[in-house]
N, C-alpha and C positions, 0 to 999 in steps of 0.2 A: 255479904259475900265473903267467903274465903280467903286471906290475903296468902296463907303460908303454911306450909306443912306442920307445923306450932299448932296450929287449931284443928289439928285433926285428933278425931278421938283417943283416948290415954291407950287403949287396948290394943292400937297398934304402932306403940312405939317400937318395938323392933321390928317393925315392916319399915316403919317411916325412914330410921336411920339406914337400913341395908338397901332401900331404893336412894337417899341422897347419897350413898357412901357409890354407888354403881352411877347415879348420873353425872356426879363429878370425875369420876373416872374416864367419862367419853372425852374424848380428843373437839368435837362437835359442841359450839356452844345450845344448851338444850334451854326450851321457855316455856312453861304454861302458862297459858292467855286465856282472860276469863271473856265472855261474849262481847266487852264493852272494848278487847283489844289492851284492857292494862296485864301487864304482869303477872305472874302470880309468884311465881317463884324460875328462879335463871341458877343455872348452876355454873363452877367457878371457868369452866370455858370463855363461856357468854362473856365473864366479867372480866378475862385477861383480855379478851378478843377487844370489847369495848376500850378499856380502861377504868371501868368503876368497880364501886363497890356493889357487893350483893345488895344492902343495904338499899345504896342508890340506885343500882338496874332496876330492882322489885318495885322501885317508888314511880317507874316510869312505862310507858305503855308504846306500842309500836312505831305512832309518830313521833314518838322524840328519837327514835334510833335511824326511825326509814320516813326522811321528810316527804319522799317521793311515793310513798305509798297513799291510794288512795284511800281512805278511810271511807268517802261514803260508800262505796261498794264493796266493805267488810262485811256485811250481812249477806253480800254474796258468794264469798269466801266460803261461811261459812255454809250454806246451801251446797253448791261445790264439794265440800268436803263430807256433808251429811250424805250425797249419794253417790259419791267418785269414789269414798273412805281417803285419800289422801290422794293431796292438792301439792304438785312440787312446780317450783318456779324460781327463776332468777333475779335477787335484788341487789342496794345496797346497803352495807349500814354505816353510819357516823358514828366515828371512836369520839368519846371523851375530848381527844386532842385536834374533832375538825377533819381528820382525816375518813377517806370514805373505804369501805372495803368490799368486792363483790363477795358474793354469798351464793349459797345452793340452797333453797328453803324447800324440804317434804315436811310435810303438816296436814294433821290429822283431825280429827274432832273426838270430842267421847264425853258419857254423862256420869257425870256423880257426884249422888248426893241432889240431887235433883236441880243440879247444876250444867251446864255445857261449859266444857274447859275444850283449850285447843292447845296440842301437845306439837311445838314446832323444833325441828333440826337443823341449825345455822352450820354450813362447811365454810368454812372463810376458803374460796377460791379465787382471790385475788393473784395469786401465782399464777393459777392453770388459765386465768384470763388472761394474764401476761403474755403466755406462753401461745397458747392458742393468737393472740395479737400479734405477737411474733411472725407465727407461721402463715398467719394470714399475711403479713405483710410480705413473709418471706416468697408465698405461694402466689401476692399478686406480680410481687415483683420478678420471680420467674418464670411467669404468665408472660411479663410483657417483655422478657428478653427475644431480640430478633434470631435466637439460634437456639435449637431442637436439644431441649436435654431429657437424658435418659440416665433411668436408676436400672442398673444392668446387673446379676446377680452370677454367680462362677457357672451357672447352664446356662448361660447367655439368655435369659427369661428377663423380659422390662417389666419391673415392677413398678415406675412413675414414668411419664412425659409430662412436659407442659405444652397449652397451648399449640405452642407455634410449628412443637412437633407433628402435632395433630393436623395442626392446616398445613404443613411441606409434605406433609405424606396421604394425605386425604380420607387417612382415619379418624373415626368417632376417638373419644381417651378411652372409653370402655373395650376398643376392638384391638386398641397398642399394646395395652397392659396385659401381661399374659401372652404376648407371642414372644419370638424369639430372635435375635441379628440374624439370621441365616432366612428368617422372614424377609426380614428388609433386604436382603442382601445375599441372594443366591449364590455369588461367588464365593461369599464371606462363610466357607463349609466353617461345621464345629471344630475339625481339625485347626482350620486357620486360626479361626480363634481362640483355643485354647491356647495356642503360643500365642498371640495377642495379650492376653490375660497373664501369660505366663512374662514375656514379655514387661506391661505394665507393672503386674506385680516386686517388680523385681527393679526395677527403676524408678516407681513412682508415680508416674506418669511418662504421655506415650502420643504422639502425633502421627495422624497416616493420613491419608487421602484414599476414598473408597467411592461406590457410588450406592445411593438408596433409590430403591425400586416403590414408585405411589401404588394407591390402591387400584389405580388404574390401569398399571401396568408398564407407566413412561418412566422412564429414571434421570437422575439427575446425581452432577456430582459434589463433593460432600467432603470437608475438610475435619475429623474428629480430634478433637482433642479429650484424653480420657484420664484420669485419675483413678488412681486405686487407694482403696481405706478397708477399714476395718470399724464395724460398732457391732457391740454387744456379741461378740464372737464369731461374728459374721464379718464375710467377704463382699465387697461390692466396688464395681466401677459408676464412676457418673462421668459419662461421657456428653460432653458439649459438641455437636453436629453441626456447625456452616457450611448455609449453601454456596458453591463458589461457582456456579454458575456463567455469573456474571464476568466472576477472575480467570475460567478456563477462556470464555469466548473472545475477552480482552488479550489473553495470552494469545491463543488463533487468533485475532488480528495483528498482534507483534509478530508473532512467526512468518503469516504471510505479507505484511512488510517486508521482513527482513529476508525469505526466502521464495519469495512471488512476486513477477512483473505486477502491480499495480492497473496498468490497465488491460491486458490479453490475460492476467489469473496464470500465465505459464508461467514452471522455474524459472528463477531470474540467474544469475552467474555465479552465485554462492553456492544455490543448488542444485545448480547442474555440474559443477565441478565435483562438489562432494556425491553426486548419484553415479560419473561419471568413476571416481575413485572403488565405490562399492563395486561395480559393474567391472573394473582393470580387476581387482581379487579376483572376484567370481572367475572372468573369463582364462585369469592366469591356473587357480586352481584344476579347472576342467579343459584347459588347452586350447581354449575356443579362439576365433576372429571376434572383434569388436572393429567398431566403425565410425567416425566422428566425421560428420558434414557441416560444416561452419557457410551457412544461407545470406545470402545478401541483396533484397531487392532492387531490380535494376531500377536506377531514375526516379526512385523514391521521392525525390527531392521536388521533383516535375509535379507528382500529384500534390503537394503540400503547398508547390507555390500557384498551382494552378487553381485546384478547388480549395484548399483551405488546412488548417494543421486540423481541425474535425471529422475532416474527409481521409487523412492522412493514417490518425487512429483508425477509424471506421475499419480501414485498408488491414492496417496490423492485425487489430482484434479478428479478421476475417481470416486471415493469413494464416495465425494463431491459430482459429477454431479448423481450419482444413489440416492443418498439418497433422492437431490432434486427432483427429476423426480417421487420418488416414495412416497413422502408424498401429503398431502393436501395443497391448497394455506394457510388455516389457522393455519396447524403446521411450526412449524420454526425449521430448521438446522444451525447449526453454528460449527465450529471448534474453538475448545479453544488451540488448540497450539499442536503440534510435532503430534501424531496418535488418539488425542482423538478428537470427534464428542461430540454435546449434540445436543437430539430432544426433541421438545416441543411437546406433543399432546395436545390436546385441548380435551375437553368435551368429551373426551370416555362415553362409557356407564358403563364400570363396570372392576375390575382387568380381568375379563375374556377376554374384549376387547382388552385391552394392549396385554397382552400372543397372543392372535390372531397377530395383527400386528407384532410384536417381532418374530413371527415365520415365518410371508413373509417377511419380512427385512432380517430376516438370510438367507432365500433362497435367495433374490438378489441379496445381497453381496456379495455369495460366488460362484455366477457364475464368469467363467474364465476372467482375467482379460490379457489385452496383453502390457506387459511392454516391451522397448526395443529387440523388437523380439523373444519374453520369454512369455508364456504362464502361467497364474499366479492365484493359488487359495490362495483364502484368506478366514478367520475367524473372528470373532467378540467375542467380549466378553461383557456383558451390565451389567451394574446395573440401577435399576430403583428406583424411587421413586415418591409418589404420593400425590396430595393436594385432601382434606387437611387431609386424613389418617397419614400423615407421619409430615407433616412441612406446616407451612402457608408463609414462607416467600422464597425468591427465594434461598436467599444464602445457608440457610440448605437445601432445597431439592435439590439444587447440592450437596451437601457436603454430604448428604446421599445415592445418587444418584452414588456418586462417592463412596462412602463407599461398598456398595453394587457391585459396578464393582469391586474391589479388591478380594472379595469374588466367583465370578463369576471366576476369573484369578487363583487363587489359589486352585477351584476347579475342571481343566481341561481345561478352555479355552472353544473357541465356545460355548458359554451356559450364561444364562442370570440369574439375581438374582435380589428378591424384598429387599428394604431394610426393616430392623426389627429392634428393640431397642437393639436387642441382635450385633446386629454388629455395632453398634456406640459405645458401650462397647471395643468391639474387634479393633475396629481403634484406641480407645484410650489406650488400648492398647500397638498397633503397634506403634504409633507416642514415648512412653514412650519407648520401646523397642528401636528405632530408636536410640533416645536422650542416653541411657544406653548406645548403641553400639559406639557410638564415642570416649564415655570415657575408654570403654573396653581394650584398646590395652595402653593408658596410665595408666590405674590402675593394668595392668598384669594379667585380668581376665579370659584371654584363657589357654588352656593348653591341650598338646597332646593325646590320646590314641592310641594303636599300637594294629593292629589285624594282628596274625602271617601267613602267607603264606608258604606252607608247599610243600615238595615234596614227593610225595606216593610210589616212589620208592625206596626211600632212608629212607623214613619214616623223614627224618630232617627237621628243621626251614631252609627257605632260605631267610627268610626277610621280611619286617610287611609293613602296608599302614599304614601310620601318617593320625588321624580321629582325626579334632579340636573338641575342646569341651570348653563350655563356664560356667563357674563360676559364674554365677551373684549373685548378692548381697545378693537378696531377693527373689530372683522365684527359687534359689537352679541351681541344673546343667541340662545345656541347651543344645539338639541334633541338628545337624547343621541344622535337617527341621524345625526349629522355627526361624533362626536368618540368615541362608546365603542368600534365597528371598532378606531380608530386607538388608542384607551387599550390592549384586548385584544391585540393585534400587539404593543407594546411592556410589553406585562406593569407598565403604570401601573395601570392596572385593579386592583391590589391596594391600592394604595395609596389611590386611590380611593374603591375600597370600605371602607374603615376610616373614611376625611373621612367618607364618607355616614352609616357606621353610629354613629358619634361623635356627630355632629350630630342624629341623628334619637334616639339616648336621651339627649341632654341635652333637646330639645322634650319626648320622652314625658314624661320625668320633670318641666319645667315643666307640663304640663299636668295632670299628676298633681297636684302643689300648688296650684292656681287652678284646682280646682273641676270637672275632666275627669277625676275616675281612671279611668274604666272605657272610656278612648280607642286604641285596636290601631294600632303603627303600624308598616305594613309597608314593611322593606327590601329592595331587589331583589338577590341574592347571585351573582356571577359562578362560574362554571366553573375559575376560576384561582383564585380565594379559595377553593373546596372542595378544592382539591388541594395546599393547604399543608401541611405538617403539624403545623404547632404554631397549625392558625386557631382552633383551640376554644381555645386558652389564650389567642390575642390578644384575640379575642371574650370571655372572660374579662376581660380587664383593662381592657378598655374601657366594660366593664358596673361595673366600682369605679370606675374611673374619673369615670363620671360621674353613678354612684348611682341608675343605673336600673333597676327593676324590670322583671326579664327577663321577666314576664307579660305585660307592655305589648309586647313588641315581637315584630312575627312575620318571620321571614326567606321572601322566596320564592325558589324555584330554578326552573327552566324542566327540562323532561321530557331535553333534549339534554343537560345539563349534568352531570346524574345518571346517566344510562347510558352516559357516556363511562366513568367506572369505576364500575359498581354496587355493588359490595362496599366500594371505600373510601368510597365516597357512603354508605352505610348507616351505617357506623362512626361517618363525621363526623357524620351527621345523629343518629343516638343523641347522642352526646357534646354537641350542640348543645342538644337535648333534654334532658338531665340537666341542665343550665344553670337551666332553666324557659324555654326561649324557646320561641315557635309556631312552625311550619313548615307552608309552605304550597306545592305545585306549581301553577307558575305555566303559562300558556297549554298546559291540560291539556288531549288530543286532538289536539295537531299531530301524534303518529302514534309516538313514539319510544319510549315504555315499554311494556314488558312486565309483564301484570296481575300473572304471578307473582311478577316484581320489586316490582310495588306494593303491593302488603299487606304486601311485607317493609319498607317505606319508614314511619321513624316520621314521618309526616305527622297535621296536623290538619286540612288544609282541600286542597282542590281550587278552582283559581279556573280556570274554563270560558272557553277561548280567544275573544276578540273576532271570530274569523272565525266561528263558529258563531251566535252569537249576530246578528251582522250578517245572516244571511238568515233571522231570525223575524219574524214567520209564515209567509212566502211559500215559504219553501226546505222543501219536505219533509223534504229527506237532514238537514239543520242541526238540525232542528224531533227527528228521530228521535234523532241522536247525542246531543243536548242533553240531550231526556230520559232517555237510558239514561246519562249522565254522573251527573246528580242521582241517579237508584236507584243506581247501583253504590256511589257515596258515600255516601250512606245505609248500604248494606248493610255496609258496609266501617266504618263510625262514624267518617264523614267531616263537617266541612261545608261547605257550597260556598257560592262567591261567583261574581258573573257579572260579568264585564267589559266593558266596549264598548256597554252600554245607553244607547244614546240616542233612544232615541220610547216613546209609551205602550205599545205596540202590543207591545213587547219587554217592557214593566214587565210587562203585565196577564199576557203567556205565564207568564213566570216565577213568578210569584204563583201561578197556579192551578197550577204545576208543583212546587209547593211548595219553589221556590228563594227567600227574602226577600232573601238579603244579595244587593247589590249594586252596580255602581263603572260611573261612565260621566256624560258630558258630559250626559245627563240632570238629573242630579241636581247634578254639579260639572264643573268644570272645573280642573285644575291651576291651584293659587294659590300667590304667595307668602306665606309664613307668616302675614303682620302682616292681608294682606285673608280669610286662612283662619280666623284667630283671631277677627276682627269677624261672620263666619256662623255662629264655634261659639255670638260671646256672644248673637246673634240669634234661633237653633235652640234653645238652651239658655236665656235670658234671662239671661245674668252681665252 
């Protein structure tokens, strides 16, 4: 068999050298391989490619270059090639030096000489596998980036996505490629983005926030970051797409945070100020009225300690959703914190319109509300204030707004008030009153008065009610209706109550030594001091303290104070009682107790509200309730005192009503101690 072009006939030597002079020319190592797969002749390609020599390439045959080539299935090769005419496929081959090289093999077959030779075409692409290795790697790993990239071209045309672009917008990759950003992106006109681009171009890169439209039609929004380049004369952006999604709705939960009640969803006070501010422009530009109602429900307090702080919310969010439902889209509702509301109105026509509104708002709100299985009326109280009558800027027309609610509170509740120059006076006032009252109890500005409490059978003193009174500096002496409001509001009132109870069992107990033991002296007990928890142990200490005989001293509570929480009221008042102290409900019949809850009340006395007693004889209704106060007390193993007696005509009632005890300018007047002590030695003869 043939080894070499040497053995081909003399007559075509100048064929022979101008085909080796042409296949050493090819860039491509070239090989004739005779049917058994050896060599025949390799030209100088082959042998740089390799490392060998001609010599040595020619001595060796397919398996020594390509170990991985199957040989037994050469004969199928060459079958393959006898009816395909050429057979192309990808190997490798072994250099000289161990090293492996990819290759491109087309190979052919052909006969001569009545021989079969195979005429093969080695490409060394080891490169272009590199490279391709590359790009696969490059294309997996832009595959598995979590953000949408785009090869974007200056007619805003995507020539690549990967992947993930494909799944955030719910296109195939064949249906991305070829459309256009104003695709994805209807607001995104070509205009926009040609400054975009222009933009980019010209900076380098370029960050915006946009939103992309799915195939479906829902959009989402969309953080790009885009780059601008240049290859091969050509312009392109590759823009990087994050979805932020998750960062907007995170953001809308900071905002409403930060500018939304948490639990009523209404503006909280950040945003109602600054709405309130947009709204004082508007109405200053067009001349308009604006309107600020500063809401405050009445006795708030009552439903939270009554049903629960659940039932409390329930109450607000309810409040919240009526107010909203009943205003205009252009006024604003907001809650500024615990029971207060502020509404914004806009452009009323005149304080007559305000008063109109203000009056169907009170009817709203005070339709039944249904808390925890509890059927629930509520109240309001308002103060209003108005631009630019009153204040041009937002912060005083809250603040007079609120001014004005105080006044509205303190004069009955349920009912509404404008504010006037005369009640920023009056807050200023209060806030000095306030500030006074702290210092009060360290400078020793309080001090007792005693109003005697008498029995009409016996004609005797049986024992006074201790009535604070406050000394102040410079406003002279002050009745508890100017200054306990304002003790209550600041939770001084506790501490208060302690000065009083202090005071009044260290009197009991002098009077107990000098000749009075069997003198009752009742102290008045707030709503905030039963709601302590440790008041029966302070009351406790205060009774060592000052070696009083807790017989001597009776506490009174008022009927509201108790049914704000019945069940802890019970508790405390037991445990008060285990003490030995008296207990007495104070202006009994203003309307707020339930009998059932009264007989569960360890009580010893009933004292019969001053307004009852104030229209005897004349008032039938007074005259009726009066008497059924006395029997129920009675029946109940009550005893009762009567309050507010001042004419005969009230003594003789009660007398035949067989009420004796009783308390009233009749009989006394609030004294201080030293002129109360000089009527007991006169009543008594000491």
């Amino acid at each position: 068999m043939p080894r070499s072009f040497d053995k081909f006939p003399d007559d075509h030597e100048y064929n022979r050298e101008l085909l080796a002079f042409a296949v050493n020319a090819v860039h491509d190592g070239v090989y004739l391989i005779d049917a058994n797969g050896c060599f025949v002749y390799v030209n100088q390609a082959a042998c740089r490619a390799l490392g060998y020599s001609r010599e040595t390439l020619e001595s060796m045959g397919i398996s020594d270059i390509d170990p991985d080539f199957p040989m037994a299935e050469w004969p199928d090769y060459w079958q393959k090639m006898r009816t395909e005419g050429t057979l192309s496929f990808e190997s490798r081959h072994k250099t000289h030096g161990g090293l492996f090289l990819n290759v491109e093999i087309n190979a052919s077959s052909f006969d001569f000489g009545g021989h079969e030779y195979c005429l093969a075409l080695s490409r060394d692409i080891t490169q272009r596998k590199a490279v391709e290795k590359e790009r696969a790697v490059l294309g997996q790993a832009v595959n598995n980036v979590h953000e949408g990239i785009y090869l974007i071209d200056s007619d805003a045309r995507i020539l690549y996505v990967n992947q993930e672009a494909c799944r955030a917008l719910g296109y195939a990759h064949e249906e991305l490629q070829g459309m256009t950003i104003p695709d994805l992106d209807p607001e995104f006109s070509f205009d926009r983005w040609y400054h975009h681009w222009q933009k980019t171009a010209e900076a380098g890169q370029c960050k915006l926030q946009t939103t992309h439209r799915r195939k479906d039609g829902s959009r989402f929004p969309v953080e790009i970051s885009a780059t601008h380049f240049s290859y091969m004369g050509q312009e392109y952006h590759l823009s990087i797409a994050r979805d932020i999604s998750e960062r907007k709705a995170h953001e809308e939960r900071i905002k409403r945070l930060a500018y939304y009640d948490s639990l009523t969803g209404l503006p909280n006070r950040a945003l109602v100020i600054d709405r309130l501010r947009h709204a004082l422009a508007h109405a200053e530009r067009h001349e308009q009225l604006l309107a600020v109602l500063f809401l405050d429900l009445d006795r708030f307090k009552h439903v939270n300690d009554a049903l629960g702080h659940g039932a409390g919310d329930q109450l607000l969010v309810q409040v919240g959703r009526r107010l909203t439902q009943f205003l205009r889209q252009a006024d604003t509702v907001g809650r500024l914190g615990g029971d207060e509301f502020l509404v914004l109105l806009t452009s009323p026509n005149s304080a007559e319109d305000v008063v109109h509104v203000v009056g169907r708002l009170h009817n709203m709100l005070s339709a039944p509300y249904e808390l925890a299985e509890h059927q629930f009326n509520l109240t309001v109280s308002i103060g209003i204030s108005l631009f630019p009558r009153d204040a041009v800027d937002a912060e005083t027309l809250i603040k007079y707004a609120d001014n004005a609610l105080y006044i509205a509170k303190d004069t009955g509740r349920n009912s509404f008030h404008f504010f006037n120059p005369a009640m920023d006076q009056q807050m200023h006032e209060r806030i000095q009153l306030e500030h006074d009252l702290r210092s009060a109890l360290e400078n020793d500005e309080f001090l007792l008065y005693y109003q005697p409490q008498y029995d009409l059978n016996k004609n005797i003193v049986t024992g006074a009610e201790a009535l604070i009174r406050w000394q102040h500096p410079t406003r002279g002496l002050l009745l508890p209706g100017q200054f306990i409001t304002i003790a209550e509001d600041t939770g001084l009132i506790c501490q208060m109550g302690e000065w009083v109870l202090r005071t009044a069992c260290s009197q009991a107990r002098f009077w107990h030594e000098n000749g009075y033991p069997d003198l009752l002296v009742s102290v008045n007990l707030s709503s905030r001091q039963l709601s302590l928890p440790d008041f029966t142990a302070r009351v406790k200490a205060i009774l060592a303290e000052t070696g009083c005989n807790p017989a001597r001293i009776e506490m009174e509570i008022t009927e509201s104070s108790v049914m704000a929480q019945p069940e802890t009221a019970i508790a405390q008042l037991a445990a008060l009682q285990e003490l030995g102290l008296n207990l007495a409900m104070d202006d009994f019949g203003t309307g707020y107790s339930s009998l059932g809850y009264l007989k569960r009340f360890p009580l010893n006395r009933l004292k019969i509200d001053r307004g009852f007693i104030s229209g005897i004889p004349d008032d039938g209704n007074d005259v009726v309730i009066t008497q059924t106060i006395i029997l129920m007390a009675r029946q109940l193993g009550l005893s009762v005192v009567a309050e507010g007696v001042e004419t005969e005509a009230q003594k003789t009632f009660l007398l035949e009503n067989d009420c004796a005890n009783v308390q009233g300018f009749l009989m006394g007047r609030p004294e201080v101690v030293e002129t109360f002590n000089q009527h007991l030695q006169a009543a008594f003869g000491n």
